[in-house]
C-alpha positions as CSV (number, residue, x, y, z in Angstrom):
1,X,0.0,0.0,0.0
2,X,1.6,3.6,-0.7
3,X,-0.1,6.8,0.1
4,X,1.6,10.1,0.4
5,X,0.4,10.1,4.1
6,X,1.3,8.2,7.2
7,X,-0.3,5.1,7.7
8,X,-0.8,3.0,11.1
9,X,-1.6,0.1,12.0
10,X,-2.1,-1.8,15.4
11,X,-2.1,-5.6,15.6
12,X,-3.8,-6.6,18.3
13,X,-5.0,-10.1,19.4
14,X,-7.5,-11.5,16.9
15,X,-7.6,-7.7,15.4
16,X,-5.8,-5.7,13.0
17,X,-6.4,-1.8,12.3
18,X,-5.0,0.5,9.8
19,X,-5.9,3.9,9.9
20,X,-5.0,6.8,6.8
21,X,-6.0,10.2,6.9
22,X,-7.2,10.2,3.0
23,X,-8.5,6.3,3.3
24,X,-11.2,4.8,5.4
25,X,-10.3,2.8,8.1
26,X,-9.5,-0.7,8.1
27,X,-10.6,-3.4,10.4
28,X,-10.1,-6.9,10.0
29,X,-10.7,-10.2,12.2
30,X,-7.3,-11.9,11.4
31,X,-8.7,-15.4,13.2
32,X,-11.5,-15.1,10.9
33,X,-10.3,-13.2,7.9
34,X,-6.5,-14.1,7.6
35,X,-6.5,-13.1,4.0
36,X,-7.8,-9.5,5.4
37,X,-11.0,-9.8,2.7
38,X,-13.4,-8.4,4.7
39,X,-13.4,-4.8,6.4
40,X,-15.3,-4.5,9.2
41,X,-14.6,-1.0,9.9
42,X,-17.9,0.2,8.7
43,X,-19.8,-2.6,10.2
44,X,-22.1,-1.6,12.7
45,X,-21.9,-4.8,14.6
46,X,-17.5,-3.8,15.1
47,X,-18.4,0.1,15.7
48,X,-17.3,-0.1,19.3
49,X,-13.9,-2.3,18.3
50,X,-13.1,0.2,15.5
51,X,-14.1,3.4,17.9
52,X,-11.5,2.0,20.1
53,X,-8.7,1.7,17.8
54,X,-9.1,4.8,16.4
55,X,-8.5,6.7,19.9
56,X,-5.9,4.6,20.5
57,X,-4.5,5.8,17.3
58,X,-5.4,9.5,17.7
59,X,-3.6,9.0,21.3
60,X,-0.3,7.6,20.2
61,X,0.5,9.4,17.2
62,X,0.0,12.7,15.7
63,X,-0.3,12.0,11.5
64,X,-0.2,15.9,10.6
65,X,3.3,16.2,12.8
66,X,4.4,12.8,11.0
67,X,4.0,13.8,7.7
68,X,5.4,17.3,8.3
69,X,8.5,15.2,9.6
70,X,8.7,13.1,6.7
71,X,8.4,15.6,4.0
72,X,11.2,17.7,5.9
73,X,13.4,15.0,5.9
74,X,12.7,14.4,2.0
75,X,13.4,17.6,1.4
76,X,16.9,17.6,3.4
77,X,17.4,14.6,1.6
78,X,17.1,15.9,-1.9
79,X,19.1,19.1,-1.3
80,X,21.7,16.4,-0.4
81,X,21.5,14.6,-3.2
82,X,21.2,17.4,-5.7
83,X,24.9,18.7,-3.7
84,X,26.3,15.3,-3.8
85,X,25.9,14.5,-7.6
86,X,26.6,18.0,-8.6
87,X,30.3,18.3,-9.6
88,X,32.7,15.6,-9.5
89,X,31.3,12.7,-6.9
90,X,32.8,11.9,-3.6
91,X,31.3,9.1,-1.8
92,X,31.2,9.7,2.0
93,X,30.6,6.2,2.9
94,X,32.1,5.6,6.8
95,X,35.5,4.3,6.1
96,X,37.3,3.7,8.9
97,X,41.2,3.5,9.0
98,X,42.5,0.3,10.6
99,X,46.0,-1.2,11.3
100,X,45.2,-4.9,10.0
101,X,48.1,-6.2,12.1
102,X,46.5,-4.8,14.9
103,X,42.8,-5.7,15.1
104,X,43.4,-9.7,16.1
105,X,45.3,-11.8,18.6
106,X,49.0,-12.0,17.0
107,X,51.5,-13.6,18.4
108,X,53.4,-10.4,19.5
109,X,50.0,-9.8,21.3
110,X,48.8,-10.6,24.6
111,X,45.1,-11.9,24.7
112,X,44.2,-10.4,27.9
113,X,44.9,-6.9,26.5
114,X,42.7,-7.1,23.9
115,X,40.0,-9.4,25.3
116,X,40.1,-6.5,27.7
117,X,39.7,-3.8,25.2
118,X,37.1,-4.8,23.2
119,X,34.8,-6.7,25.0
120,X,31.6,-5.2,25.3
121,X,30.6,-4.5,28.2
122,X,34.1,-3.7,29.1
123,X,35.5,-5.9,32.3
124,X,35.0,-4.1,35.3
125,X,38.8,-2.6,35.8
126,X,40.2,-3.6,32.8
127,X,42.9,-0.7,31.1
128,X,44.2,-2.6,28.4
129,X,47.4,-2.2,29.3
130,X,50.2,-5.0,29.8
């Protein structure tokens, strides 16, 4: 499903809502409907299930404040893009330098000093130093 708005959805037990701003809501019985065929949103008999979901969606999120996000961060994304492939390109991929020789045990090494220094969570104590 795309839609130039945010979309949420809450899976519940036995239920599953989806809730647009430009699209009527969705309500499906996913014990009874696992193919998700049959919307009960508008069913009268569901009104109180669907009422519920949709304050529970109205209280968790804020769909104007999401899709102001969103489109802002296209927008930064763009200008980025439009910067990065104007001119000659440069990647600026995280590269990070590393001495080879010095990321595993060697035998010049000792195995405490570097079992020490990159175990995560650190030993309590530990400096790394022989």
């Amino acid at each position: 499903m795309r839609s130039p708005h945010a979309i949420f959805m809450i899976r519940r037990g036995r239920w599953k809502y989806v809730q647009c701003d430009i699209d009527p809501p969705m309500l499906f019985d996913m014990d009874a409907d696992p193919e998700e065929l049959q919307n009960l949103a508008a069913n009268p008999s569901y009104a109180e299930v669907e009422a519920a979901f949709a304050a529970e969606v109205r209280e968790r999120w804020d769909s104007a404040q999401t899709r102001a996000d969103v489109l802002a961060s296209q927008r930064m994304r763009r200008a980025v893009h439009a910067g990065m492939s104007a001119g000659r390109r440069v990647d600026w991929d995280y590269q990070p330098r590393r001495e080879a020789s010095e990321e595993y045990v060697r035998n010049h090494m000792d195995w405490t000093v570097a079992a020490a220094t990159t175990r995560f969570p650190p030993i309590a104590g530990a400096t790394g130093r022989s």
